[in-house]
C-alpha positions in Angstrom: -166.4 -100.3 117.7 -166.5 -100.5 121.5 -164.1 -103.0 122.9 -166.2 -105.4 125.1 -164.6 -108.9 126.9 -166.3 -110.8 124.4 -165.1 -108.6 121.7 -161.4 -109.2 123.1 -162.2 -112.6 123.4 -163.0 -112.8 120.1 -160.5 -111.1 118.3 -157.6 -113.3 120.5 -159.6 -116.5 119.4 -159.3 -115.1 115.9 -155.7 -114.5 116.1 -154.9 -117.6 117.6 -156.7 -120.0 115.2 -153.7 -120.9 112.7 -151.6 -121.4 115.7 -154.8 -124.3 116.5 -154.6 -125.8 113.3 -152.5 -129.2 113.3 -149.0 -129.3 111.1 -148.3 -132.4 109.2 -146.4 -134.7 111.6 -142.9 -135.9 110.7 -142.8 -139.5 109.8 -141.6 -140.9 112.7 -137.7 -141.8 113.0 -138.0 -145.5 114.2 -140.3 -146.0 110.6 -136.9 -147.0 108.5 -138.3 -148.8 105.9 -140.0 -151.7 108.1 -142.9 -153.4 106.8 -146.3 -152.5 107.7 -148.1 -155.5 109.7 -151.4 -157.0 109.3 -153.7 -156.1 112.0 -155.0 -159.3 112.7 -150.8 -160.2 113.1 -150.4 -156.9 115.1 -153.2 -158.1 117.4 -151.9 -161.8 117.7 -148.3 -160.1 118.6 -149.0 -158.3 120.9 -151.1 -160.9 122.7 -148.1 -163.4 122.8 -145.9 -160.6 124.5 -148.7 -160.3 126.7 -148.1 -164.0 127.4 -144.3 -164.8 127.2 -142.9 -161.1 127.6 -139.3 -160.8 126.6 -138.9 -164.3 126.0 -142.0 -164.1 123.0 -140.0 -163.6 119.4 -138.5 -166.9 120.9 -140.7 -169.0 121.6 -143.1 -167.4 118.5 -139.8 -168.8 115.9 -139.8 -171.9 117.6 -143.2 -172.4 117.5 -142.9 -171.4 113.4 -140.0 -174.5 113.4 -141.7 -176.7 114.7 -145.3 -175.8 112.4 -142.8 -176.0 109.6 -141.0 -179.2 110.1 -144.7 -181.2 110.7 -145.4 -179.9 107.3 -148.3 -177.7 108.8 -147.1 -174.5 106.6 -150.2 -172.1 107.4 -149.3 -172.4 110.7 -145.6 -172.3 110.0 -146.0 -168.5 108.2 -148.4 -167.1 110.7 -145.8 -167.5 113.5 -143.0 -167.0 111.6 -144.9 -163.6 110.7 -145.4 -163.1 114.5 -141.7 -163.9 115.5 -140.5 -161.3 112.6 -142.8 -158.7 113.8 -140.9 -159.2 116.9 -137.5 -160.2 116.0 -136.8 -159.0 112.4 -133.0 -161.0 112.2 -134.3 -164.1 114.1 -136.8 -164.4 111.5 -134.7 -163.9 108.4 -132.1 -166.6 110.5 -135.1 -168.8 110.6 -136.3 -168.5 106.8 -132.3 -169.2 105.9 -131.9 -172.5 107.5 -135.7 -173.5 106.3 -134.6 -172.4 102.8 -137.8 -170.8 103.0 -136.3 -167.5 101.2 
């Protein structure tokens, strides 16, 4: 068998391809155990960081207070959701004095 550059070409391609194929990825190291978020929470998130930067988990658990104590619950959860997925410890503060847990 003659050697050609497309033979060579080939055989490298050859001996390359299980270097090509992907490995299973590692699950990540900042995944300890945290709880997977809705998308449609994910998306209303990250739009109110958009908004109020820094500042959002905030103003996202005061927002939650303030559905809760009006009585407006729905509300109340979908922030409260937003402000944990932001600030796990401000949330579970918040759902203490609530005594929503």
């Amino acid at each position: 068998m003659a050697y050609t550059p497309n033979t060579a070409f080939s055989l490298t391609q050859r001996a390359l391809a299980p270097l090509r194929t992907p490995a299973a990825l590692p699950k990540p190291a900042n995944m300890n155990g945290a709880p997977v978020v809705e998308e449609a929470v994910l998306r209303d998130t990250l739009r109110h960081f958009g908004e109020y930067g820094l500042g959002a988990a905030g103003k996202a658990l005061e927002t939650a207070e303030a559905a809760f104590t009006r009585g407006d619950r729905a509300t109340g959860h979908h922030w409260l959701e937003i402000g944990r997925a932001l600030d796990r410890r401000g949330a579970a503060r918040l759902e203490r004095a609530l005594s929503l847990v």
